[in-house]
C-alpha positions in Angstrom: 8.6 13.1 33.1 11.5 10.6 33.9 11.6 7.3 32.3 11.3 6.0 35.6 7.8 6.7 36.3 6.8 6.4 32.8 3.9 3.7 32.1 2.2 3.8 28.5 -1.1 1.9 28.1 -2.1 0.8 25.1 -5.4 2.9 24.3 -5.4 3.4 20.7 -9.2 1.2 20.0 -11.6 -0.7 21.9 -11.9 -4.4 20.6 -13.8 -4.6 17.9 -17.3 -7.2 17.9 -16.3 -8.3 14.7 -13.7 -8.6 12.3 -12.6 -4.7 11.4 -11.8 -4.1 7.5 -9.4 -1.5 8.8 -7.5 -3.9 11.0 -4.2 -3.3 9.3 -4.7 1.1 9.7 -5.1 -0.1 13.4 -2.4 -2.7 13.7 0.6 -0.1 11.8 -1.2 2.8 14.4 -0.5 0.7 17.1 3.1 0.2 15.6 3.8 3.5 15.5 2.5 4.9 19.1 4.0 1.7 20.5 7.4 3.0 18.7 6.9 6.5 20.3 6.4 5.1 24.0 9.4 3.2 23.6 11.6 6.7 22.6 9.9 7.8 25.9 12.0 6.4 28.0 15.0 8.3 26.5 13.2 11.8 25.3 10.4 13.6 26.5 6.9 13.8 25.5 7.4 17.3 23.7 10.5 15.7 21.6 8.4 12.5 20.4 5.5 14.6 19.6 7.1 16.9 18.0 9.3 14.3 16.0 6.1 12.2 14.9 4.6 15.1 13.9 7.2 16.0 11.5 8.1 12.4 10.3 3.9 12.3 9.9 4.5 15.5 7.4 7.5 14.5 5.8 6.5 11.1 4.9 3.1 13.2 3.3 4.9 14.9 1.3 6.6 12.0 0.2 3.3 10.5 -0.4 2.5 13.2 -2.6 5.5 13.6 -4.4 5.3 10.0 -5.6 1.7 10.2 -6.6 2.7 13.2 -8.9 3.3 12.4 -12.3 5.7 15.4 -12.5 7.8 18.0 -10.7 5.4 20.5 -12.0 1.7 18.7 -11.1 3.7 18.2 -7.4 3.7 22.1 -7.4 0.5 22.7 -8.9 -1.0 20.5 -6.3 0.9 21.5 -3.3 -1.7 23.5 -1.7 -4.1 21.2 -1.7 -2.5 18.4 -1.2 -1.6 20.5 1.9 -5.2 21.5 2.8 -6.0 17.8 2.6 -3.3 16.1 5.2 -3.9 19.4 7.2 -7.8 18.3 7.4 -7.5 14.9 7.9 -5.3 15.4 10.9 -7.3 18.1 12.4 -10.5 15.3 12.1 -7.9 12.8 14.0 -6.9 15.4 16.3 -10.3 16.5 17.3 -11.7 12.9 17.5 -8.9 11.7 19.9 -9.1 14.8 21.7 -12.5 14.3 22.5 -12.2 10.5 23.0 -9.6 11.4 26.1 -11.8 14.2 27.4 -14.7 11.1 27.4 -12.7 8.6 28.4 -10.2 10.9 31.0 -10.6 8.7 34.2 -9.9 5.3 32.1 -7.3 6.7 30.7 -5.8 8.2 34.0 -6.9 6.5 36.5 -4.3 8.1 38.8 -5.5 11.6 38.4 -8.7 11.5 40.6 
């Protein structure tokens, strides 16, 4: 993909009827994907992917390790703090994966 051609739209939620209690989730997940089409236009899709992901897992397991009273609890709990971030994002991952294969035509309107 060259930058040239590249055109993000902003598809991350449909407006809301009323006022959202997650609005801020929404508004720092907007943030970040609008952050990621930005570094678009000077990387590919496969680098910013990849890089989210791993800034997604590295700032886990920062998460984690401040939550932790202790260097050993942080080890004790590794694995399932692991099992957790792993699930959550496989939920995400399914759910947006299924809201594109729903929504394919909205979203690409050029591929007919």
């Amino acid at each position: 993909m060259s930058e040239d051609n590249f055109k993000p739209t902003e598809v991350t939620r449909k407006p809301a009827k009323e006022p959202d209690e997650n609005d801020k989730f929404w508004d720092l997940a907007d943030t970040f994907i609008q952050l990621a089409n930005e570094n678009c236009k000077g990387a590919t899709l496969g680098q910013v992917c990849a890089s989210m992901m791993y800034a997604s897992a590295r700032f886990g397991a920062f998460t984690a390790s401040i939550d932790a009273p202790n260097e050993a609890t942080f080890k004790e709990q590794l694995d399932g703090a692991v099992t957790y971030f792993r699930t959550e994002y496989e939920k995400m991952l399914h759910d947006n994966f299924r809201d594109y294969a729903e929504n394919f035509k909205s979203y690409h309107p050029e591929k007919k």
